[in-house]
C-alpha positions in Angstrom: 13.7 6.3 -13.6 11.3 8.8 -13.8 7.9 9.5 -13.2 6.4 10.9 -16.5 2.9 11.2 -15.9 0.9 10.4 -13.0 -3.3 11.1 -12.7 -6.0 9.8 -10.6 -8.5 7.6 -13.2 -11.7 6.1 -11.3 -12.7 5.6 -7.8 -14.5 1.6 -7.3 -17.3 1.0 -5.2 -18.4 -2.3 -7.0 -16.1 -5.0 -8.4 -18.0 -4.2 -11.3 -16.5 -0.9 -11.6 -12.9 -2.2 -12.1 -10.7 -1.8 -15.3 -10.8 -4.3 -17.9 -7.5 -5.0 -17.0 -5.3 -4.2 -19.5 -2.9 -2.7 -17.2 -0.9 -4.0 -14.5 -1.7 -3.1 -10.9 0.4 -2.5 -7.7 -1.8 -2.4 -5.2 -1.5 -0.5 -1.5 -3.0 -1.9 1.4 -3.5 -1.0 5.1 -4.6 0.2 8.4 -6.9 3.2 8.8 -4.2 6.0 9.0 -1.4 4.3 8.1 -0.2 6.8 5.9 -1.4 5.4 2.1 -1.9 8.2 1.0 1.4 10.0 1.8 3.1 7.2 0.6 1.7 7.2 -3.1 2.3 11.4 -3.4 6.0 10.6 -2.1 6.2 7.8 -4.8 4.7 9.8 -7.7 6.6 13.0 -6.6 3.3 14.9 -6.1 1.8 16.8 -3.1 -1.8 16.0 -3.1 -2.5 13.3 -6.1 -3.9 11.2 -3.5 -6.1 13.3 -0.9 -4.6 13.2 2.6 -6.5 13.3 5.6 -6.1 13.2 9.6 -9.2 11.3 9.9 -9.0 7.7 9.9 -11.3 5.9 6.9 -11.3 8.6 4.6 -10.5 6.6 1.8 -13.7 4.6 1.2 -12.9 2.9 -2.4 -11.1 1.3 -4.0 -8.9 4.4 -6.0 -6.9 3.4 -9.0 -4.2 5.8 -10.2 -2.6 5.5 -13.8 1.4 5.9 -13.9 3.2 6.4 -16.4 7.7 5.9 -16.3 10.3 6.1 -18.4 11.1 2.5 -17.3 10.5 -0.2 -20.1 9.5 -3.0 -17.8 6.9 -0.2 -16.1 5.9 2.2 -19.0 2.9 2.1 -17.8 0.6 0.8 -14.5 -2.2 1.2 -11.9 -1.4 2.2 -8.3 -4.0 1.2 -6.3 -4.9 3.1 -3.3 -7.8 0.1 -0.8 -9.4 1.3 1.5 -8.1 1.0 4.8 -9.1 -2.0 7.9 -9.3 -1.5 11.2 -10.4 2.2 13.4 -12.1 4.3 11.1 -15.0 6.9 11.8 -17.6 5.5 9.5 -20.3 3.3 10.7 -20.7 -0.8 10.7 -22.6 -1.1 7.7 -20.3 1.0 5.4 -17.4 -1.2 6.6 -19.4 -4.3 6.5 -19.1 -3.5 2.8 -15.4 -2.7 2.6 -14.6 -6.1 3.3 -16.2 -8.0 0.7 -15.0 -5.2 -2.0 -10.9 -5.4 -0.8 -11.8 -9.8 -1.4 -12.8 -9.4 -4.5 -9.9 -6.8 -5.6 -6.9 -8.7 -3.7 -7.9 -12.4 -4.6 -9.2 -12.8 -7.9 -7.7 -9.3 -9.8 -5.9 -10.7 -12.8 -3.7 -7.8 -13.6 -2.3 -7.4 -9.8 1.5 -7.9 -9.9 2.4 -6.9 -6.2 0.9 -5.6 -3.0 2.6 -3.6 -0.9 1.6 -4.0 3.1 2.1 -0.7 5.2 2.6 -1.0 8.9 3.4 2.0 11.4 6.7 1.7 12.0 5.9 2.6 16.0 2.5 0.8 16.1 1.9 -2.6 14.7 -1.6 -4.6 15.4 -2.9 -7.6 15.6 -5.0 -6.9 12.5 -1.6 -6.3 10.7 -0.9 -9.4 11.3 -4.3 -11.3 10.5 -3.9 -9.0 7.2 -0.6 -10.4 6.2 -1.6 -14.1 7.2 -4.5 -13.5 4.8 -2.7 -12.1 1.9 -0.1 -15.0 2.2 -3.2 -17.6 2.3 -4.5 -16.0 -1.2 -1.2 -16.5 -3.0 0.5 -12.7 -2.2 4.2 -12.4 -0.6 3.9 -8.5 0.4 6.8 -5.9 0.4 5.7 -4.7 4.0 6.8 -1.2 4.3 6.8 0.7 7.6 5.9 4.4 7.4 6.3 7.0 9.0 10.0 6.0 9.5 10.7 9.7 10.5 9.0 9.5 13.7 11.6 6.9 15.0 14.5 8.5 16.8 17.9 6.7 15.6 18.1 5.0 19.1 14.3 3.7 18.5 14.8 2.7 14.7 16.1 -1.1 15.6 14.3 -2.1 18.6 11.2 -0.4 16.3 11.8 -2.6 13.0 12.3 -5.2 15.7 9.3 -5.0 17.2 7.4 -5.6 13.6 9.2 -8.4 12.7 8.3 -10.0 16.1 4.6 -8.7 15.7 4.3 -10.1 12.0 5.6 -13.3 12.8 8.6 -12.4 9.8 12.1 -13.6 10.1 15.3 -11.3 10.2 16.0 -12.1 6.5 12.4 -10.8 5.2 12.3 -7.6 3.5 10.9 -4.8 5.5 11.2 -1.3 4.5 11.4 2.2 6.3 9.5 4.6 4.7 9.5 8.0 5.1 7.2 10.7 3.5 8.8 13.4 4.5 12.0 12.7 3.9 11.6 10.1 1.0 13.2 7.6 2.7 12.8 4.2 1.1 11.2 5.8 -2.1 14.1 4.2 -4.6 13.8 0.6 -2.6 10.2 0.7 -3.2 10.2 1.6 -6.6 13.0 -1.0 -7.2 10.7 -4.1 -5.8 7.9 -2.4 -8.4 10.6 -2.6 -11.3 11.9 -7.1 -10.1 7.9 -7.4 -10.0 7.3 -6.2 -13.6 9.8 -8.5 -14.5 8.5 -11.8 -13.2 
């Protein structure tokens, strides 16, 4: 498959500011740092589509991007970058507002065919876990992915995948998938869970 076009369309503050919904979206969801970011430039084979930064927070709304493939089932969609839970240098008030914004997206959005759930494949927390009790209560199986799989020596990479299938509460049998954006690791996986869910 390949990517034919991939551009950054509208950044939401308000749910009134969504699409009409006339696409279908794939939204990306996680921690403060978790790599988001990284993940959808490595999925869209750009470098900086999505604005990268060391500084936890930085993305403060809710960012839709409009892709383009030269798959039939996925001509066309949003990837939706939320902003992201937990640690991040802004103050209370402007996360107190995050929280009701990310409800309104990832429980009543129409269009949303998938989330994807990104954990650190060295660091899971107990807010990962809250977050993926809470998407499963609102109707959403995740694909959890686990970025940053590069950082895991091969003698860490079991006892590490391990560790977030204890932490999540998922069993053995779950998918769970390494990611790396520096090496692409995972990238075809991922886009292959997009491609079953455009399908159902």
């Amino acid at each position: 498959m390949k990517i034919v076009s991939a551009e950054f369309i509208r950044s939401c503050l308000t749910p009134e500011q969504f699409p009409p919904g006339d696409l279908a979206e794939i939204a990306v969801v996680g921690r403060s740092n978790v790599g988001k970011s990284s993940l959808i430039n490595s999925l869209l084979h750009r470098r900086d589509l999505a604005k990268v930064s060391r500084t936890p927070g930085k993305t403060r709304a809710v960012n839709l991007f409009q892709v383009s493939t030269s798959d039939p089932d996925l001509s066309m969609f949003y990837l939706v970058d939320l902003p992201g839970y937990g640690f991040a240098k802004v103050s209370r008030d402007t996360r107190a507002q995050w929280a009701p914004l990310l409800e309104a997206y990832l429980a009543d959005r129409g269009p949303l065919l998938g989330v994807v759930l990104l954990v650190e494949s060295r660091v899971v927390t107990d807010q990962d876990r809250q977050t993926l009790a809470w998407l499963r209560s609102i109707g959403h199986n995740p694909l959890i992915v686990a970025t940053k799989a590069d950082k895991l020596k091969p003698s860490e990479r079991v006892r590490g995948l391990r560790n977030i299938h204890l932490h999540l509460g998922i069993s053995e049998g779950e998918l769970l998938i390494p990611y790396s954006s520096v090496t692409a690791e995972g990238r075809d996986r991922v886009w292959g869970i997009f491609k079953d869910w455009a399908k159902t």
